[in-house]
C-alpha positions as a printed Julia matrix, in Angstrom:
82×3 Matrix{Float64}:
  0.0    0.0     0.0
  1.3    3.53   -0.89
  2.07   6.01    2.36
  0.06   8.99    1.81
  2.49  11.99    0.76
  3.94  13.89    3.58
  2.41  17.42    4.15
  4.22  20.29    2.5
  6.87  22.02    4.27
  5.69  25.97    3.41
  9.09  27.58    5.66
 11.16  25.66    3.41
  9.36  26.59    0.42
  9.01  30.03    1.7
 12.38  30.14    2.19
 13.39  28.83   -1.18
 10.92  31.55   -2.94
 13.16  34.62   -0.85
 16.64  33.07   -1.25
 15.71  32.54   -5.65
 14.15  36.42   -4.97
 17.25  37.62   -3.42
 19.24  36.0    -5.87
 17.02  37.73   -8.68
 17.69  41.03   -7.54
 14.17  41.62   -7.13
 12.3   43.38   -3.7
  8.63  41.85   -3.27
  7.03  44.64   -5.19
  9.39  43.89   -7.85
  8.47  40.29   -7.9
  5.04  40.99   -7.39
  5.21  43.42  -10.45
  6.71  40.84  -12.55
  5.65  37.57  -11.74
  1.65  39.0   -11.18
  1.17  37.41   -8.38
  0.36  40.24   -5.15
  2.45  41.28   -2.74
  0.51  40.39    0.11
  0.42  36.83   -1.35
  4.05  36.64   -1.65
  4.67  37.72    1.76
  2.55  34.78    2.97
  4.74  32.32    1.27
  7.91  33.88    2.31
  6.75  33.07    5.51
  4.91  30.0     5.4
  2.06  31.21    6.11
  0.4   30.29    2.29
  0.34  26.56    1.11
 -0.04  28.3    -2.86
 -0.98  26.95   -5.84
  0.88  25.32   -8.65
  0.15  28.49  -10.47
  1.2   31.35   -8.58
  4.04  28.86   -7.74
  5.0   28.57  -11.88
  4.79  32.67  -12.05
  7.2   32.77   -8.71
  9.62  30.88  -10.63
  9.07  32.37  -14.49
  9.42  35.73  -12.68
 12.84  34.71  -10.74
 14.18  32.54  -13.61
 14.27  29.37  -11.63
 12.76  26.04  -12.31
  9.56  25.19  -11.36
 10.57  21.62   -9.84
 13.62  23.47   -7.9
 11.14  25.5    -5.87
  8.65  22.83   -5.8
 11.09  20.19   -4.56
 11.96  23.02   -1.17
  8.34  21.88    0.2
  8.98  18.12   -0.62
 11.08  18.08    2.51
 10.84  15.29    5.2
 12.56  17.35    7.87
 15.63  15.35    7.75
 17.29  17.49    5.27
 17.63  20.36    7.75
């Protein structure tokens, strides 16, 4: 029988989403500006406070130039990696 999938781990995706931001150059307006998604919204899932969707996820990562699975993989996290 399969386990059912662990819950996702929003601080490390949160995290993930302001280190690729940081790396980008880009302040949350900025990314909110280019990636559409608002500010408010990216706040949230800096700081794990927003399980998003796989859609404001993809415009995160179109708008930071990082791979979708790279920032998607940060919340696939079993705790051990910390």
């Amino acid at each position: 029988m399969n386990e059912p999938p662990l819950p996702p781990d929003l601080a490390a995706l949160g995290h993930a989403v302001a280190k690729a931001r940081h790396a980008a150059n880009l302040t949350l307006d900025g990314l909110a500006e280019r990636s559409g998604v608002s500010r408010r919204m990216l706040v949230d899932v800096e700081h794990g406070r927003k399980n998003c969707t796989i859609g404001v996820l993809h415009a995160i990562a179109h708008a930071v130039d990082v791979p979708l699975g790279a920032l998607a993989q940060a919340a696939c996290t079993d705790g051990s990696a910390k």
